[in-house]
C-alpha positions in Angstrom: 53.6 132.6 13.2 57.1 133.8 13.1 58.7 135.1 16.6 60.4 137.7 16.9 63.7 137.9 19.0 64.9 141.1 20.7 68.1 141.9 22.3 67.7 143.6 26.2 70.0 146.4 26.5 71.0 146.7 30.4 69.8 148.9 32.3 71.5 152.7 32.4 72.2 152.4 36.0 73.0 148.6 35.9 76.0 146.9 37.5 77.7 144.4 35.8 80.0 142.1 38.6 83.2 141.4 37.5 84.2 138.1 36.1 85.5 135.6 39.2 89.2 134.9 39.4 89.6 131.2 38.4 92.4 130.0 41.2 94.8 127.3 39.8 94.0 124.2 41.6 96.3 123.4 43.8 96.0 126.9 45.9 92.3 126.6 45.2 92.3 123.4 47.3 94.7 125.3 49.9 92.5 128.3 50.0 89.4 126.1 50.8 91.3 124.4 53.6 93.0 126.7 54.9 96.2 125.3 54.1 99.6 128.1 52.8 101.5 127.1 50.1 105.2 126.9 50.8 107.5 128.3 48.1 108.5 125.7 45.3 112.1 127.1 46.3 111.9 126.5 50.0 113.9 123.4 51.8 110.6 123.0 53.9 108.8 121.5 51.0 111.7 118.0 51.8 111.2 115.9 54.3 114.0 114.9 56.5 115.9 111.8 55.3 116.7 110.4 59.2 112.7 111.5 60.3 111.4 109.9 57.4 113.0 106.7 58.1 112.5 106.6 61.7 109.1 107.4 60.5 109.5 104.2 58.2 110.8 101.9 61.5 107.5 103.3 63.6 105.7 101.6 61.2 107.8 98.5 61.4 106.9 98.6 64.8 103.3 99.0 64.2 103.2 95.8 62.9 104.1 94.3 66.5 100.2 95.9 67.6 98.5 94.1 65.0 96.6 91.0 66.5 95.7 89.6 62.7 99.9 88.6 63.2 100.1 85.2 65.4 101.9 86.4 68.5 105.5 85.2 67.9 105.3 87.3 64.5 104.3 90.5 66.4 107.8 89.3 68.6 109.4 89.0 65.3 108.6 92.9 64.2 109.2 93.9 67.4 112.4 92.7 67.6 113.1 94.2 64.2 112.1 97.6 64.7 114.7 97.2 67.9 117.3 96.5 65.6 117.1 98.9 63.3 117.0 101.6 65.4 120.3 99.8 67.0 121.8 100.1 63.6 120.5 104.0 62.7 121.8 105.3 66.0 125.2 103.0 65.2 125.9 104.3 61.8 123.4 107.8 61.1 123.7 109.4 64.5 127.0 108.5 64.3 127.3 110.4 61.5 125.5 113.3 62.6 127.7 113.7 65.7 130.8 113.1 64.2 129.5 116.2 61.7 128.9 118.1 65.0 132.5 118.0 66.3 133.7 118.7 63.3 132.1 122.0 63.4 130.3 121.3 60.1 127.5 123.7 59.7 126.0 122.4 56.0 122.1 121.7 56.0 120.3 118.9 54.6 117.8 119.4 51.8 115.5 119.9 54.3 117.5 122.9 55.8 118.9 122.0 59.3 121.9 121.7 60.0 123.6 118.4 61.7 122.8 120.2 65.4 119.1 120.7 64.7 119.3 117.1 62.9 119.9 115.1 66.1 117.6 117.5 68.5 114.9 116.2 66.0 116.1 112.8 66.4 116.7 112.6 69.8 112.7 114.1 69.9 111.4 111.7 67.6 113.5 108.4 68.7 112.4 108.4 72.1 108.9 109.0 71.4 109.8 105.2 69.4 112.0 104.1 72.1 108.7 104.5 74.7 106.5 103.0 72.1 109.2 99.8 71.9 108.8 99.7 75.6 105.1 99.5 75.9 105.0 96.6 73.2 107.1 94.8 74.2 105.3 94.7 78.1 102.3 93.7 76.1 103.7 91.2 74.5 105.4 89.8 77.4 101.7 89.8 78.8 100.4 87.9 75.9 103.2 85.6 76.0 103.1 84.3 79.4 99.2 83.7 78.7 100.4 81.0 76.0 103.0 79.5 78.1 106.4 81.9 77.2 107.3 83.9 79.8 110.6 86.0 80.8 111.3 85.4 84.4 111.9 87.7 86.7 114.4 86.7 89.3 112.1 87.1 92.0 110.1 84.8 90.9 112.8 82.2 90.7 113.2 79.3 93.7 115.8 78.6 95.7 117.0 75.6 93.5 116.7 77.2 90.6 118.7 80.3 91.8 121.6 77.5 93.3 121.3 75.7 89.7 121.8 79.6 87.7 125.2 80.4 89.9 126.7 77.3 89.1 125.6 77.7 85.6 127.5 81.2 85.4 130.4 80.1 87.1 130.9 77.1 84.7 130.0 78.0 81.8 129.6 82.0 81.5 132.2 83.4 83.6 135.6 81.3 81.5 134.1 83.0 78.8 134.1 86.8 79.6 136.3 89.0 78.3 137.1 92.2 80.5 137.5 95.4 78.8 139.3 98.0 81.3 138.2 101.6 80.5 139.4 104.2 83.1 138.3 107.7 82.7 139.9 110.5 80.8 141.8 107.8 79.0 140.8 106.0 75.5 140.5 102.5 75.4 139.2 99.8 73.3 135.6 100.6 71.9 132.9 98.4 72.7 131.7 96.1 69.5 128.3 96.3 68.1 125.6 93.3 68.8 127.4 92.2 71.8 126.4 92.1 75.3 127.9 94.4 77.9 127.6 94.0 81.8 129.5 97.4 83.6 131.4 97.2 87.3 133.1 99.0 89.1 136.1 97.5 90.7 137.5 98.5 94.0 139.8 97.6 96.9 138.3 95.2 99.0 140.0 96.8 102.4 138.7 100.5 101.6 136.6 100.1 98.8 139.0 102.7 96.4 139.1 101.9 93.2 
């Protein structure tokens, strides 16, 4: 028994539906998630070089949170990630603001200019800044639980207060080295990685400076 195949010719009044536009994939993707595409050309498609690497030194600091770290490492990143940032602001902000003076106006890759640059900065560092802060109090936490502990000085004694003045006025105070700085005038600059400790002088009769 041989069968016999026939062809169906549509219907007069059929509709046939168009083929469906094949999307590349990447805006195929995009469309499903709602996502726009930005322009291969666009400076918006970089990310900023001093974001990304603040970006980098949250991370750094991330490592302080992590309790599979024994505690004096998570004091070790910590103390890291506060030292870098000491550095970026030393030598990049630096940088920035010195552009800023200078009344240079050229953007990054990214497109902003030095201005926007260190408003994105300032944004982003203290949102680290606050995160160093909190860490470091739970650290401290942690730390006087095992035995470490920063005192405060009211929770020094008597003696121990008596012993801490004579210990500055032998051994800290032949030491110091003041820096005179009167406003309106230049003076020396302050070194980096050194300690500071401000004061105002003044007459001891009236109290003028």
């Amino acid at each position: 028994m041989t069968a016999k195949a026939e062809l169906l010719e549509p219907a007069a009044d059929a509709t046939i539906a168009p083929a469906a536009k094949t999307l590349p994939r990447p805006q195929a993707v995009a469309a499903e998630e709602g996502v726009a595409l930005l322009d291969p050309k666009s400076p918006k498609r970089f990310i900023n070089r001093e974001i990304s690497w603040l970006s980098f030194n949250t991370r750094v600091l991330e490592e302080a949170t992590n309790p599979r770290h024994p505690l004096l490492e998570r004091v070790r990143f910590l103390s890291i990630s506060a030292n870098n940032l000491d550095e970026f602001y030393g030598v990049r902000v630096a940088g920035l603001r010195d552009m800023v003076r200078a009344g240079i106006q050229t953007t990054s890759d990214d497109g902003l200019t030095p201005q926007q640059q260190l408003q994105a900065i300032r944004e982003t560092g203290n949102t680290l800044v606050n995160k160093q802060q909190n860490v470091w109090a739970q650290l401290r936490t942690e730390l006087r639980r095992e035995g470490i502990a920063g005192i405060e000085a009211d929770e020094l004694t008597a003696d121990e207060k008596t012993w801490l003045d004579q210990y500055f006025i032998e051994q800290v105070c032949p030491v110091l080295t003041p820096v005179g700085d009167r406003s309106g005038a230049s003076g020396p600059l302050p070194g980096q990685s050194r300690i500071f400790w401000p004061g105002r002088l003044g007459r001891a009769s009236d109290g003028a400076p």
